[in-house]
N, C-alpha and C positions, 0 to 999 in steps of 0.2 A: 460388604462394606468397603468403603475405597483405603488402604492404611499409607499411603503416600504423605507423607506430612507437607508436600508441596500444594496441594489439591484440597480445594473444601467436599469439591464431588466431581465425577468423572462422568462420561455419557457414551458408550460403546455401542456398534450395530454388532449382532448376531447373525450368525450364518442366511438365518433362516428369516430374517429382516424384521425381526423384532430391536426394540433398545430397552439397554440392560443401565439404571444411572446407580452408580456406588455415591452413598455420601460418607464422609469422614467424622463420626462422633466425635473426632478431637473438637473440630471445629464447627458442627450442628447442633450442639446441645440442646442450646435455645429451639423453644419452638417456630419461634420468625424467623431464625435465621436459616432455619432447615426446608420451611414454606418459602421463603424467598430465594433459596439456594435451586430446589426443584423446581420453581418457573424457569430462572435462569436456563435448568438443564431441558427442561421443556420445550424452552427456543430453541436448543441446540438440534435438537429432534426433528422440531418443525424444519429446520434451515439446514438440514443433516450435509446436504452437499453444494453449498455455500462455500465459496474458494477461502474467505479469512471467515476465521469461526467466530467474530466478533464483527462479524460486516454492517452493511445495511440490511441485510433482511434479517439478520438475527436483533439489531439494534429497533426496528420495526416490530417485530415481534414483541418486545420489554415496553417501547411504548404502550403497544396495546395494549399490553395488559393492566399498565398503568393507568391507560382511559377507562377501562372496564373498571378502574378501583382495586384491580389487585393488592396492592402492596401497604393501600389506605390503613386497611385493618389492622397492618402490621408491624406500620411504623411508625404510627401516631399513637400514644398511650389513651388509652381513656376512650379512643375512641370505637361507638356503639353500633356502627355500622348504620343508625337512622337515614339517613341519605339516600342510601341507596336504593 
């Protein structure tokens, strides 16, 4: 688990080019905010050598997942997923 109190989650490559993402239980309790913190680091993964880690292919990335409905489920109360 990531214990930086600066960091909701962190996203490191390993030697062996696997990634490793720590989340911070301070701040994932919630279960949306833990599901929307791991897309986040998801992109980070997809975009791993991406010069700004918040660029356009990472910011591309967040779209996407937003058009696929990612995030639908998880920030709107109540809602049932029928739509999809």
């Amino acid at each position: 688990t990531e214990h930086d109190p600066r960091w909701m989650a962190t996203t490191s490559k390993l030697p062996d080019g696997r990634f490793i993402i720590k989340m911070n239980a301070r701040y994932t309790a919630a279960q949306r905010v833990a599901f929307q913190t791991m897309l986040h680091e998801e992109c980070h993964v997809k975009t791993w050598n991406e010069f700004d880690e918040h660029g356009p292919r990472w910011r591309a990335c967040m779209v996407g997942l937003d058009m696929q409905g990612a995030f639908k489920a998880y920030l709107l109360d109540g809602y049932d997923g029928s739509d999809r």
